[in-house]
C-alpha positions in Angstrom: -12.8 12.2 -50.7 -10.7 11.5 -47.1 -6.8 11.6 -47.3 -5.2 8.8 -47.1 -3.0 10.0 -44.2 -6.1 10.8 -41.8 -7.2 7.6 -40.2 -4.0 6.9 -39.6 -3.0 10.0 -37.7 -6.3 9.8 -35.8 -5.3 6.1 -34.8 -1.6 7.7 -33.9 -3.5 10.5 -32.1 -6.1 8.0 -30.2 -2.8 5.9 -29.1 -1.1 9.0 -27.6 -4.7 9.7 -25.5 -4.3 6.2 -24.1 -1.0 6.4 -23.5 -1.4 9.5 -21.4 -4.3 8.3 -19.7 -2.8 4.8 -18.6 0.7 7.1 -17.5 -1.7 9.0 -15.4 -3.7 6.6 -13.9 0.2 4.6 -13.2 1.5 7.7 -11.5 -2.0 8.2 -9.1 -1.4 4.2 -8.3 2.0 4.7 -7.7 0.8 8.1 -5.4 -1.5 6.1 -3.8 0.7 2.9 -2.7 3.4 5.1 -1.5 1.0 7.0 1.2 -0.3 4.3 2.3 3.0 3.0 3.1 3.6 6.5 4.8 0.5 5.6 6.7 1.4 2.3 7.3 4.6 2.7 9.4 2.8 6.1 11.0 0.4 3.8 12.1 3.2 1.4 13.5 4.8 3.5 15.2 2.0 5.3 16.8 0.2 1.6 18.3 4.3 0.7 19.3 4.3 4.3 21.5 0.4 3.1 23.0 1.6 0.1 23.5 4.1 1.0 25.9 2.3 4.2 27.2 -0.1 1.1 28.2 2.8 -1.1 29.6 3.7 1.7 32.0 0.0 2.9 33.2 -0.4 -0.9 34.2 3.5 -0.8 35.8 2.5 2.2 37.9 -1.0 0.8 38.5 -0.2 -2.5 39.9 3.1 -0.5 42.1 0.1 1.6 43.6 -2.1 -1.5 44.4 1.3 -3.4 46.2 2.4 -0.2 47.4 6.3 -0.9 46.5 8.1 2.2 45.8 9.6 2.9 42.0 12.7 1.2 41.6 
């Protein structure tokens, strides 16, 4: 014959499992959402610095083309 007090502490045990699991898989979200925020303003900042690395190659290009002097 069972004891009376076994399903329930195999519910309670099942209920701590999930618990863990869903605490894991909230800390790997949370992981994961702020790298790609890292990644994010990397990526902002590096296309802002091509963007003006661009700006001045077409600057010096079109001074060469008139043939002004750098200011």
């Amino acid at each position: 014959m069972a004891r009376p007090g076994r399903p329930r502490s195999v519910l309670e045990g099942l209920a701590l499992a999930v618990l863990v699991v869903v605490a894991f898989l909230a800390g790997m979200l949370v992981e994961r959402l702020h790298s790609h925020a890292e990644r994010d303003q990397m990526l902002r900042r590096y296309d802002q610095a091509l963007k003006e690395h661009r700006s001045l190659l077409m600057e010096a290009e079109k001074r060469q083309e008139s043939g002004t002097p750098r200011r």
